[in-house]
DRENTORKOL-3810 file (N, C-alpha, C; in nm, 4 decimals):
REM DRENTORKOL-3810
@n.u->3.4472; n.v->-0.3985; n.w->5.8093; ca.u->3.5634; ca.v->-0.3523; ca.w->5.7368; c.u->3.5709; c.v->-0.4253; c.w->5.6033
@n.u->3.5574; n.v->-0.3398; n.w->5.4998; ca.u->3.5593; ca.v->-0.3782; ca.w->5.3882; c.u->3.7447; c.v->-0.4242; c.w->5.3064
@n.u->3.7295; n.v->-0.5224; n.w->5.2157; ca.u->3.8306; ca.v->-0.5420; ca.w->5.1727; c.u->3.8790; c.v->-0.4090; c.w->5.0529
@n.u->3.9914; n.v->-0.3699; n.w->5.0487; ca.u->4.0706; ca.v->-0.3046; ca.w->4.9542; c.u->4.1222; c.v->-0.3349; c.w->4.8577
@n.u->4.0905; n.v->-0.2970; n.w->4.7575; ca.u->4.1374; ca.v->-0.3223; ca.w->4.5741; c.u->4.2991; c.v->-0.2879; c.w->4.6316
@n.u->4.3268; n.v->-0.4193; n.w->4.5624; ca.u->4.4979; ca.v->-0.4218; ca.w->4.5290; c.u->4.4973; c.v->-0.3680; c.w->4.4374
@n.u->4.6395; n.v->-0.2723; n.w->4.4253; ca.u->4.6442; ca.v->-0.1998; ca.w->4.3238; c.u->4.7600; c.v->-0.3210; c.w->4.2000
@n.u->4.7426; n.v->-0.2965; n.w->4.1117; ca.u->4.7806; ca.v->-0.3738; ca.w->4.0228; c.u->4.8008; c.v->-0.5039; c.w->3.9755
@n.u->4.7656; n.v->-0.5484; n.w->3.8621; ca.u->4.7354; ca.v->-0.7151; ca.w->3.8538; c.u->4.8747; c.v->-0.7902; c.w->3.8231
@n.u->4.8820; n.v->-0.9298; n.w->3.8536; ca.u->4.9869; ca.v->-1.0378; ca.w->3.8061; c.u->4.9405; c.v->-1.0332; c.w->3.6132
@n.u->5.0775; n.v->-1.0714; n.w->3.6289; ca.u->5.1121; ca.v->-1.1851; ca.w->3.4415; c.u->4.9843; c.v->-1.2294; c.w->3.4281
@n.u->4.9450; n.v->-1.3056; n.w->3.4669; ca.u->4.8254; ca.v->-1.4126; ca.w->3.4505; c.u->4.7365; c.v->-1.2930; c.w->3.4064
@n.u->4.6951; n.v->-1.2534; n.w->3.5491; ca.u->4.5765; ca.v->-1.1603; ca.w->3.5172; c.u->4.5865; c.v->-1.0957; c.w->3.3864
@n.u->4.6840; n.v->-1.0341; n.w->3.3705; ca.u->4.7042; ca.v->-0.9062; ca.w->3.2647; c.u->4.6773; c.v->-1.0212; c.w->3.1642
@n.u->4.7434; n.v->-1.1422; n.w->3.1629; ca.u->4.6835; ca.v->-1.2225; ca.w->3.0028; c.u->4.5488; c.v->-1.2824; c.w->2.9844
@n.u->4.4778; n.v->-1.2759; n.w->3.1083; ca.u->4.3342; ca.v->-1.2957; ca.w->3.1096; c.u->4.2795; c.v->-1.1802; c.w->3.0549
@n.u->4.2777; n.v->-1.0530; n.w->3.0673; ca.u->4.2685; ca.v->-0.9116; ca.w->3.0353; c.u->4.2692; c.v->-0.9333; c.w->2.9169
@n.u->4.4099; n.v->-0.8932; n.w->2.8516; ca.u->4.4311; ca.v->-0.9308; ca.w->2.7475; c.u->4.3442; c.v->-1.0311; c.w->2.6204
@n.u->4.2967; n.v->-1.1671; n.w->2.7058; ca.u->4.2262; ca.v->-1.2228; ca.w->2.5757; c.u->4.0922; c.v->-1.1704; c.w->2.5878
@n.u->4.0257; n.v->-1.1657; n.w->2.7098; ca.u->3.9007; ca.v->-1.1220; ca.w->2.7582; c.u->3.8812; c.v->-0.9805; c.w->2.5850
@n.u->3.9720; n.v->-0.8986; n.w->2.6422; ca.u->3.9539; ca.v->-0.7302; ca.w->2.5211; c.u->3.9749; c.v->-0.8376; c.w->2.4060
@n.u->4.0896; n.v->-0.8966; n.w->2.3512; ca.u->4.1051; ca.v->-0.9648; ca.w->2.1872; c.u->3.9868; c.v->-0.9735; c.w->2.1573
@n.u->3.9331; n.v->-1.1184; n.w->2.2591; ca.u->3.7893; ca.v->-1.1602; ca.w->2.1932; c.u->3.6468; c.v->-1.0910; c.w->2.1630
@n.u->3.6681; n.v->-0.9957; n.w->2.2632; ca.u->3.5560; ca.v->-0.8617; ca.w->2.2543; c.u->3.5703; c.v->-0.7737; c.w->2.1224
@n.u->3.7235; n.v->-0.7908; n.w->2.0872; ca.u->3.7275; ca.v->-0.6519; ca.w->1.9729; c.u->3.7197; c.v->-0.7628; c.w->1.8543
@n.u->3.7175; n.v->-0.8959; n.w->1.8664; ca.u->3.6915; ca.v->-0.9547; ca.w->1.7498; c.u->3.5617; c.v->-1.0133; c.w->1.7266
@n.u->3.4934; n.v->-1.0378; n.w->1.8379; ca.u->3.3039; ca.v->-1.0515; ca.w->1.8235; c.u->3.2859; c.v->-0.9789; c.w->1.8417
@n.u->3.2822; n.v->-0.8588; n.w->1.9118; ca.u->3.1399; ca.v->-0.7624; ca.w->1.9707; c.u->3.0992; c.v->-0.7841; c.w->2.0959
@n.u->3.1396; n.v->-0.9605; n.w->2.1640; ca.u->3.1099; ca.v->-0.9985; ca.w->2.2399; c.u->3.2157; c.v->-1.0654; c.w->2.3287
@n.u->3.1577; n.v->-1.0500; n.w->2.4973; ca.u->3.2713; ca.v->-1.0728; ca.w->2.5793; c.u->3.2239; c.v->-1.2917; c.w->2.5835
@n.u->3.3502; n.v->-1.3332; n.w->2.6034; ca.u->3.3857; ca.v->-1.4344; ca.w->2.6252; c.u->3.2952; c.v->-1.4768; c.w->2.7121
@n.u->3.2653; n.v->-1.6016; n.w->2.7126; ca.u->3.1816; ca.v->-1.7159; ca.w->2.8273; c.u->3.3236; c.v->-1.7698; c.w->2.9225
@n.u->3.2870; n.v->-1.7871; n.w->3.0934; ca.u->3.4190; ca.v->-1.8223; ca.w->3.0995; c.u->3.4791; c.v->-1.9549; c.w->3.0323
@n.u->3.3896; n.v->-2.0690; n.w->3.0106; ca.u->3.4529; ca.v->-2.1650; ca.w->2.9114; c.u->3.4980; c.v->-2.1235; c.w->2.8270
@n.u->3.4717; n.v->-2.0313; n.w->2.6774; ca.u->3.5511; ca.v->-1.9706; ca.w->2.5755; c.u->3.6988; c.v->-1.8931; c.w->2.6873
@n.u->3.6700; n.v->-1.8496; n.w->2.7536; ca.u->3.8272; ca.v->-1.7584; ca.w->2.7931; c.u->3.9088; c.v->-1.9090; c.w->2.8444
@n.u->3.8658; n.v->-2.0262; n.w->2.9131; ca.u->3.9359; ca.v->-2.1295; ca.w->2.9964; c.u->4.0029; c.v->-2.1635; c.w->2.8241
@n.u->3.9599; n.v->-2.1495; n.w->2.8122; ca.u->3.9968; ca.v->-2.2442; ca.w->2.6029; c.u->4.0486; c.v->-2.2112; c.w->2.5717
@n.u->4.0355; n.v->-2.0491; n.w->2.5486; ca.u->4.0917; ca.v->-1.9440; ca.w->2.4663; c.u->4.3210; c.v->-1.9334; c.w->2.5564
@n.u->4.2939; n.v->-1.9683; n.w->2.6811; ca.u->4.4126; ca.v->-1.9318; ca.w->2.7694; c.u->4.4508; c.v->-2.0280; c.w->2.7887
@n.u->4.4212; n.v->-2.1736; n.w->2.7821; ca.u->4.4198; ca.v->-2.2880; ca.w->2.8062; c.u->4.4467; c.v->-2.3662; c.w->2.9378
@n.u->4.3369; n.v->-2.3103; n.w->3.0231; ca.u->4.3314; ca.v->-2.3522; ca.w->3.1764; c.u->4.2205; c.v->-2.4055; c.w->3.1788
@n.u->4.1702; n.v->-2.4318; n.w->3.2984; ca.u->4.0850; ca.v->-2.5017; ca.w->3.3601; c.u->3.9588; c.v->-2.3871; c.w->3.3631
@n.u->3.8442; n.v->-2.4279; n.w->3.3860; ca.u->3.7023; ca.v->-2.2998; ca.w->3.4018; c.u->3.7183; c.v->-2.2538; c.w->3.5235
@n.u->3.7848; n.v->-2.3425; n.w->3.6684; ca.u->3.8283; ca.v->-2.3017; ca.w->3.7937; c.u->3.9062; c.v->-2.2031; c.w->3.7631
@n.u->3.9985; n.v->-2.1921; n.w->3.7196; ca.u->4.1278; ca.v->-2.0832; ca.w->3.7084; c.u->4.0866; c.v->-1.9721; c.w->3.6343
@n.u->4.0230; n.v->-1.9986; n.w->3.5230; ca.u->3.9254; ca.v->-1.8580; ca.w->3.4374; c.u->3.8476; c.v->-1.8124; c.w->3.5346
@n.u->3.7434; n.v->-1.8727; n.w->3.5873; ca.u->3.6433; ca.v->-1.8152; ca.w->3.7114; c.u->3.7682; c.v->-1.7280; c.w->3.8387
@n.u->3.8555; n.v->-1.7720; n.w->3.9011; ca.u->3.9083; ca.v->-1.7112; ca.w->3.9402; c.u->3.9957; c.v->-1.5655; c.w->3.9428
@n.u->4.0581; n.v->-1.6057; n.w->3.8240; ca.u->4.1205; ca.v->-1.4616; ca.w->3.7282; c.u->4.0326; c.v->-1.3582; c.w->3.7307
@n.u->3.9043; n.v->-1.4266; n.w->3.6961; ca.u->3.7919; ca.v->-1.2862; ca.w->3.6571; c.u->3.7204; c.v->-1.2660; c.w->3.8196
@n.u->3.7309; n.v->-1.3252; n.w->3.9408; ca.u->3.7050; ca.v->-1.2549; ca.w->4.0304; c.u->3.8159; c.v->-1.2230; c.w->4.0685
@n.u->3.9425; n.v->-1.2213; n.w->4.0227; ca.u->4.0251; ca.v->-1.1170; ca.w->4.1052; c.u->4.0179; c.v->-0.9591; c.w->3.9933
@n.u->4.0525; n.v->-0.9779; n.w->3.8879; ca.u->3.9789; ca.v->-0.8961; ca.w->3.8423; c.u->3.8922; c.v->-0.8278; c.w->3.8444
@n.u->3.7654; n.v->-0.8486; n.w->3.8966; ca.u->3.6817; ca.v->-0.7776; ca.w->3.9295; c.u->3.7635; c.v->-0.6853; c.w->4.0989
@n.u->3.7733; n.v->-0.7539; n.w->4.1517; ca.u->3.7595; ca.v->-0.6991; ca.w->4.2733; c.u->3.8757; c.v->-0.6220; c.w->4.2684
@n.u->3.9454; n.v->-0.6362; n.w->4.2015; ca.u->4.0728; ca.v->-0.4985; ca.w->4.1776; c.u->4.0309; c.v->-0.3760; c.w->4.0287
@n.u->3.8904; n.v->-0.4259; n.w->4.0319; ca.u->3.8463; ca.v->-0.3160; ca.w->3.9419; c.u->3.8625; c.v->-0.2666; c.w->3.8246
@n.u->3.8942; n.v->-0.3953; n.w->3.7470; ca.u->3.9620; ca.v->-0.4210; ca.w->3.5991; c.u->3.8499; c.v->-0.4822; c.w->3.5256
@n.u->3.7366; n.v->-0.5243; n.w->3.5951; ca.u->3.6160; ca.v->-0.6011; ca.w->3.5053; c.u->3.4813; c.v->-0.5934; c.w->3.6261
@n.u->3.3758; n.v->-0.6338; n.w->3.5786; ca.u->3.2175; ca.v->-0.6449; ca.w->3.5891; c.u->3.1362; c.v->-0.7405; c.w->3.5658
@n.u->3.0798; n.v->-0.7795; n.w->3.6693; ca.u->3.0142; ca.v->-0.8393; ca.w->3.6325; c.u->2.8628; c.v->-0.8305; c.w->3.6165
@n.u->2.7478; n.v->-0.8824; n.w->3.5092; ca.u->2.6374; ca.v->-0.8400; ca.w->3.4917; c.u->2.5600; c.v->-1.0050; c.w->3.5476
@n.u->2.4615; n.v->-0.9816; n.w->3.5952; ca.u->2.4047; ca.v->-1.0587; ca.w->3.7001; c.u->2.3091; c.v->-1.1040; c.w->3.5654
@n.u->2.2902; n.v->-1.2627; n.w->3.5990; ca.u->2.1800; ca.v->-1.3549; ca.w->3.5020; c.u->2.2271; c.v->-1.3823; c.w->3.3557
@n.u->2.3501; n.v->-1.3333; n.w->3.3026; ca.u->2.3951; ca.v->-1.3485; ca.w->3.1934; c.u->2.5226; c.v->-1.4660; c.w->3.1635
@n.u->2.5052; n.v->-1.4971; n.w->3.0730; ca.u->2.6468; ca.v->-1.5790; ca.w->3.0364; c.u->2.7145; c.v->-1.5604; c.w->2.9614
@n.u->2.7250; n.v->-1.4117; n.w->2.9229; ca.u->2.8330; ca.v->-1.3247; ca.w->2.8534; c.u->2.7975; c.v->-1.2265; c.w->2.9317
@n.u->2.8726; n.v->-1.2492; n.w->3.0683; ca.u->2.8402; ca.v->-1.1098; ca.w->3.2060; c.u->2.9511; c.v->-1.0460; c.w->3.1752
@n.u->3.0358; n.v->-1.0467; n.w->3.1403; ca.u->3.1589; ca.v->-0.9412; ca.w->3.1647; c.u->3.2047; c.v->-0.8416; c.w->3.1035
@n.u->3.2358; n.v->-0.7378; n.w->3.1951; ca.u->3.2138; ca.v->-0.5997; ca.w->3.1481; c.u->3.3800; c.v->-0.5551; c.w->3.1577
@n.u->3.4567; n.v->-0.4685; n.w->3.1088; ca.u->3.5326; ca.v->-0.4655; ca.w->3.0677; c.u->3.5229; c.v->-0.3198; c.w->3.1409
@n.u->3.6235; n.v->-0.2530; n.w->3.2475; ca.u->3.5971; ca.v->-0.1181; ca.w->3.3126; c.u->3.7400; c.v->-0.0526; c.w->3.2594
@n.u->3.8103; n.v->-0.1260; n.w->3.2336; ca.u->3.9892; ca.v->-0.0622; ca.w->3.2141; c.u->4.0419; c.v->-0.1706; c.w->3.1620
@n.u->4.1195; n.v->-0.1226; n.w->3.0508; ca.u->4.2105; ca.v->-0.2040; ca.w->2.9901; c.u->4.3570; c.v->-0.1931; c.w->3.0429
@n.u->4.4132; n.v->-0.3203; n.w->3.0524; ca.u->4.5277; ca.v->-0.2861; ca.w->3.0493; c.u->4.6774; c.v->-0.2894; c.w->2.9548
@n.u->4.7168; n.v->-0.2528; n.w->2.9363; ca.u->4.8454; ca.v->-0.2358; ca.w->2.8143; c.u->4.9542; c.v->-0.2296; c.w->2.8252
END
């Protein structure tokens, strides 16, 4: 039995979202999670986390062997 995407994200999340797209529409390029821990001003534990709940509620991606893995599936606004 597989786990189920919660439907909709917390504050947090949505402001992880949030800088994750800023920094993308202002490089070209998605954030390292150290740049997003910096950028939000948390810990790399708490960035790493955000972006696996994110993922698993189907708001982001991740690309395997990279260190600008994250893929951006839905924005939110």
């Amino acid at each position: 039995m597989s786990k189920q995407k919660t439907v909709g994200i917390t504050e947090p999340q949505a402001r992880t979202l949030r800088e994750i797209c800023r920094i993308f529409d202002s490089t070209g390029l998605p954030p390292t999670v150290k740049e997003l821990a910096e950028a939000l001003g948390i810990s790399h534990a708490s960035a790493h986390e955000q972006i696996a709940q994110l993922v698993r509620k189907g708001y982001l991606r991740k690309e395997e062997k990279k260190a600008r893995s994250i893929v951006v599936i839905k924005r939110f606004d």
